[in-house]
N, C-alpha and C positions, 0 to 999 in steps of 0.2 A: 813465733818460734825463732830462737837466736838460731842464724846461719855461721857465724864465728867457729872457728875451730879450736879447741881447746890445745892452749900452750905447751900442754904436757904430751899431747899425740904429738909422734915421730911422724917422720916426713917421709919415710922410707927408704928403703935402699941395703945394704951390707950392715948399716952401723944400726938398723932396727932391729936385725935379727940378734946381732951379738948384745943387742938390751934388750930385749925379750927373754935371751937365753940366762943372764943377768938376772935381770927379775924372778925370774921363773925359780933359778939358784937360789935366791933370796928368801923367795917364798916358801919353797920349802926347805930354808934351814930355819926359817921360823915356826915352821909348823915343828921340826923337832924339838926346836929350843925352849916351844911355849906350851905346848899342848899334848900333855902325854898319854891321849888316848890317842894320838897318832904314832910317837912312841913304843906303845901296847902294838897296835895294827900293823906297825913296821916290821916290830919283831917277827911277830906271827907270819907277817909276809917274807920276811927270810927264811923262814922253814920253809914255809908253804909253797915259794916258788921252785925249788931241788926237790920237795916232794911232785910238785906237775910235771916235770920232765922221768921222772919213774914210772908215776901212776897213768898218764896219757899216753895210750897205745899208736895214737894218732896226735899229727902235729894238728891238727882243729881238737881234739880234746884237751893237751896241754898247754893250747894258747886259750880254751875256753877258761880251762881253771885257772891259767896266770891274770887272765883278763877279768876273774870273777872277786880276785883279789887287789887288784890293782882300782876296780871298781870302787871298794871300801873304801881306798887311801882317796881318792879322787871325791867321793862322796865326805869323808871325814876334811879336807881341806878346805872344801865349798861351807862345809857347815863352821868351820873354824872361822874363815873369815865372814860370813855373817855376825859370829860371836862378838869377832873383835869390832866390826862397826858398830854393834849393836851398842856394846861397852862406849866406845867412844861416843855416841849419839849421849846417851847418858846412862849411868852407873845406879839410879832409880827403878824400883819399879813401876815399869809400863806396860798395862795389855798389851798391846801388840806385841811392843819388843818381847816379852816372853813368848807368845803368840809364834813369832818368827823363829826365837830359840829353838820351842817346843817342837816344830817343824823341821828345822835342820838338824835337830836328835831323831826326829822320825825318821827322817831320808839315809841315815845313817843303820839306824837300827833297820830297817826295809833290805839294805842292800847288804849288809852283814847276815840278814836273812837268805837273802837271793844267793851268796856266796856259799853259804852252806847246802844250800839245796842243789846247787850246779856242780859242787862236791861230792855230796852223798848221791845224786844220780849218775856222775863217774863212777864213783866206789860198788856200787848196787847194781851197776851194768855190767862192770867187772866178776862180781861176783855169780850173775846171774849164767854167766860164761864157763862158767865151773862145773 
């Protein structure tokens, strides 16, 4: 195993965080730029976050459902860039590579699940309050 540290790892300090923060910028103005079911998700997450601050009675229910939303985008970015390595490994099809697509659409579609169900169990406890 190489012990060698890779050129591209920061040394740390003040000027790691302000290119962490950098990158982080970066990343997702590519996720806007490039990928418009993050786009779809973003939108939706502008609604959806001024609806959690009405619907959550409680500051642990409004940060669940901000959190159950923010999930998606976090899941939708991870699976984005798998996409794009994947692409770049190569633009052929490969079992795996699909294999790995087909999975990071599952972990997406999983936590789009999970989001509406920490939703509709707000909304349903809400109502059951009535």
């Amino acid at each position: 195993m190489n012990d060698t540290h890779s050129p591209y790892k920061s040394k740390g300090g003040l000027a790691r965080l302000f290119n962490a923060l950098r990158y982080s910028l970066q990343g997702l103005g590519a996720a806007f730029k490039h990928e418009a079911a993050f786009r779809q998700e973003l939108a939706i997450a502008v609604i959806l976050v001024p609806v959690a601050f009405w619907l959550g009675n409680t500051l642990a229910e409004q940060l669940l459902l901000i959190g159950a939303v923010f999930f998606v985008l976090i899941i939708e970015i991870l699976n984005s860039a798998l996409e794009a390595l994947a692409d770049a490994i190569t633009l052929e099809e490969h079992p795996l590579i699909g294999r790995a697509k087909d999975l990071g659409s599952a972990a997406v579609m999983m936590s789009i699940l999970l989001a509406c169900l920490v939703w509709l169990a707000v909304i349903l406890g809400h109502t059951a309050c009535l």
